[in-house]
C-alpha positions as CSV (number, residue, x, y, z in Angstrom):
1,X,-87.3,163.9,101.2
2,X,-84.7,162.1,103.3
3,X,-82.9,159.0,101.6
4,X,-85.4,157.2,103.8
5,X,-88.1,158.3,102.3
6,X,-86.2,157.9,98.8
7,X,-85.8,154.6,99.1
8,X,-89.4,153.8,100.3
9,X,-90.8,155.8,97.6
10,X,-88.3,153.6,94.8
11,X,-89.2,150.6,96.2
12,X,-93.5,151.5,96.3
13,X,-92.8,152.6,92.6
14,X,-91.1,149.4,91.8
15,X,-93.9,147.4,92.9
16,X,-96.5,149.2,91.2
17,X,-95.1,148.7,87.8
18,X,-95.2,145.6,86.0
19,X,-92.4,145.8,83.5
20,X,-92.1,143.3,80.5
21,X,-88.2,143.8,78.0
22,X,-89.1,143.0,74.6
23,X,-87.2,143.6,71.1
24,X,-89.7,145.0,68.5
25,X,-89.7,143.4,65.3
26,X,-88.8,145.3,62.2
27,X,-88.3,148.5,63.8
28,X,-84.6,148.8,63.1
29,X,-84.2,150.6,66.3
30,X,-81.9,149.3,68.7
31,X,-82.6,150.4,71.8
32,X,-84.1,149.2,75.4
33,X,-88.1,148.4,75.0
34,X,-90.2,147.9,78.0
35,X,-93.6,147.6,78.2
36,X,-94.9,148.8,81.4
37,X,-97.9,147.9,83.1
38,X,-99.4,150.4,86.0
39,X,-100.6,147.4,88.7
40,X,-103.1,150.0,90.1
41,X,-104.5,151.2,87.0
42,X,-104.1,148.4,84.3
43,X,-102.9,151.3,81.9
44,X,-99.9,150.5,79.3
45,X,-96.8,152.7,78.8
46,X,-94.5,151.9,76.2
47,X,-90.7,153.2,76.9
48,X,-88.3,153.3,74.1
49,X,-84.5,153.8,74.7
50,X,-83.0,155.4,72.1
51,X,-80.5,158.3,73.6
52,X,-82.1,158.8,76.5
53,X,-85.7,157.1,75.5
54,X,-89.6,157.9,75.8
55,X,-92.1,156.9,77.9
56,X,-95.7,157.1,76.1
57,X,-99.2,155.8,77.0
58,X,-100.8,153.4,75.0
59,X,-104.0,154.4,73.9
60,X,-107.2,152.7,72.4
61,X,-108.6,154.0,68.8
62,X,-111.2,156.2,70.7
63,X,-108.2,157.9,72.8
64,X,-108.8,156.2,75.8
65,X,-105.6,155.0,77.9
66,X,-105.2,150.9,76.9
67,X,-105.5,149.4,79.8
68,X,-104.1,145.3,80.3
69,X,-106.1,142.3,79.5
70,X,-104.0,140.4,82.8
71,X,-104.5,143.1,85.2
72,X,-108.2,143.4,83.7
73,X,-108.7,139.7,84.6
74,X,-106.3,139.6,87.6
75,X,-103.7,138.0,86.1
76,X,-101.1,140.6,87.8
């Protein structure tokens, strides 16, 4: 992949996530906390930045990947 195609392929991703920077109460953790929404999917990941960080999807109590009441209704 050529720094073209890099930099296309940054930007496509940049506009397919939805990200929202929150602090999460109580946690103690201090870190970088972004909720990310997939725009083509609706499905949450949670990334926590703690020494390099995670990235996790959210799931519903059956398993099932949590998908996002805005994108559900077309809010993003």
């Amino acid at each position: 992949m050529d720094k073209k195609d890099l930099k296309d392929y940054q930007k496509s991703l940049g506009e397919r996530f939805y990200a929202l920077h929150f602090t999460a109460k109580g946690t103690g953790i201090h870190g970088v906390d972004i909720l990310y929404v997939d725009c083509e999917t609706g499905i949450e990941y949670l990334f926590v930045g703690v020494s390099g960080g995670s990235l996790i999807p959210l799931l519903n109590p059956d398993g099932s990947p949590k998908i996002n009441e805005k994108w559900r209704n077309g809010e993003l």
